[in-house]
N, C-alpha and C positions, 0 to 999 in steps of 0.2 A: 604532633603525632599522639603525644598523652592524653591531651586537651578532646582528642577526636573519639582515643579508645574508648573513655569515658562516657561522654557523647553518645555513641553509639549503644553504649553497655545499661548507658540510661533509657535510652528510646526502646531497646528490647526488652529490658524491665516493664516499660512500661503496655506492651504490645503482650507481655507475658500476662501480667496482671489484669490485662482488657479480657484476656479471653477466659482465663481460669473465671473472675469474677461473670462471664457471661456464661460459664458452662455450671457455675452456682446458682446462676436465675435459673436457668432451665431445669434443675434438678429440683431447685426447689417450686417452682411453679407446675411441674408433672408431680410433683407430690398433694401439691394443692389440690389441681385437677383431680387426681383419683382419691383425694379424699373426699371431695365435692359429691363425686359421683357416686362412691361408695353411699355416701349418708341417706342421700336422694333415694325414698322408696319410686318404683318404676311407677309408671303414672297411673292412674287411679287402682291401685294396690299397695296394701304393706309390704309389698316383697321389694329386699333389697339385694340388690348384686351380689355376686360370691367372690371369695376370693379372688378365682381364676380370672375372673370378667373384671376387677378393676384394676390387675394386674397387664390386663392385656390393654384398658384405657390406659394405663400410665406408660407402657411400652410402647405404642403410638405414639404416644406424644413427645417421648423420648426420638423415637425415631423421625419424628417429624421434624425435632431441631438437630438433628445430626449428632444425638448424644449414644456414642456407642461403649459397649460392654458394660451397661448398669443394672447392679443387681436392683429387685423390690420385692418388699416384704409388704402386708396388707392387713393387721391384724385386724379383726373385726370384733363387735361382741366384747369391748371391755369395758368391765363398768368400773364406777371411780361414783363420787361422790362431788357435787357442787353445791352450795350452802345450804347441805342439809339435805338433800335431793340426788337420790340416787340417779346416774344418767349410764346410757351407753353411749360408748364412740369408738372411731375407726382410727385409728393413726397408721399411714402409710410411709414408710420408709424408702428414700430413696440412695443406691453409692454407687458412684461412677467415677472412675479412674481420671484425672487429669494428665497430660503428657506434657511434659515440655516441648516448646518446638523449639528455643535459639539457645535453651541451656539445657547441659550436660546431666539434671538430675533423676531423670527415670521417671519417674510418674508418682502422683499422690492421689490417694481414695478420699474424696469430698461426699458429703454423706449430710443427708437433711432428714428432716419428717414433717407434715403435718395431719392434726388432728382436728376432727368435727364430730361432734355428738349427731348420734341420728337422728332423722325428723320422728320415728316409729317410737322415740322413748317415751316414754307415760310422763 
């Protein structure tokens, strides 16, 4: 009967750890996605997405893998410096609550970002 508790207490572990680790690809690859898109001047123009627009890309995509209540942030327009070279780039934030399904812990906010310099920088 121990030998079983265990057992089981391992296989839910591990069933726990599949999905959090799948619900961090997702957040982290809608981060990717809208920073992609963000950098992306629209096609034959300098103009690049707003906030709003790549906020609403990343919430699709969110929704498309069944990632619900995530917040996102989209800063645009940050400059920083790479060897010597002034650049702009966008870093999109993404945090979405994790829940437990077979243990008793409440939920955890996993939280990613990524960053791309725009194609528009000099």
């Amino acid at each position: 009967a121990v030998t079983l508790m265990l057992f089981f207490t391992l296989i839910f572990g591990v069933l726990e750890f599949g999905r959090a680790y799948n619900l961090y690809q997702a957040i982290t690859n809608a981060a990717r996605e809208g920073a992609r898109y963000s950098v992306a001047p629209f096609l034959g123009t300098d103009n690049l997405p707003t906030d709003a627009q790549v906020k609403a890309r990343v919430q699709q995509y969110l929704d498309s893998v069944g990632a619900r209540g995530a917040t996102v942030t989209a800063p645009q327009n940050i400059t920083g410096t790479v060897n010597g070279r002034n650049v702009v780039y966008t870093q999109v934030n993404v945090s979405a609550p994790y829940t437990f399904l077979f243990f008793p812990f409440g939920s955890v906010a996993m939280q990613t970002s990524a960053q791309m310099r725009n194609e528009t920088s000099p």
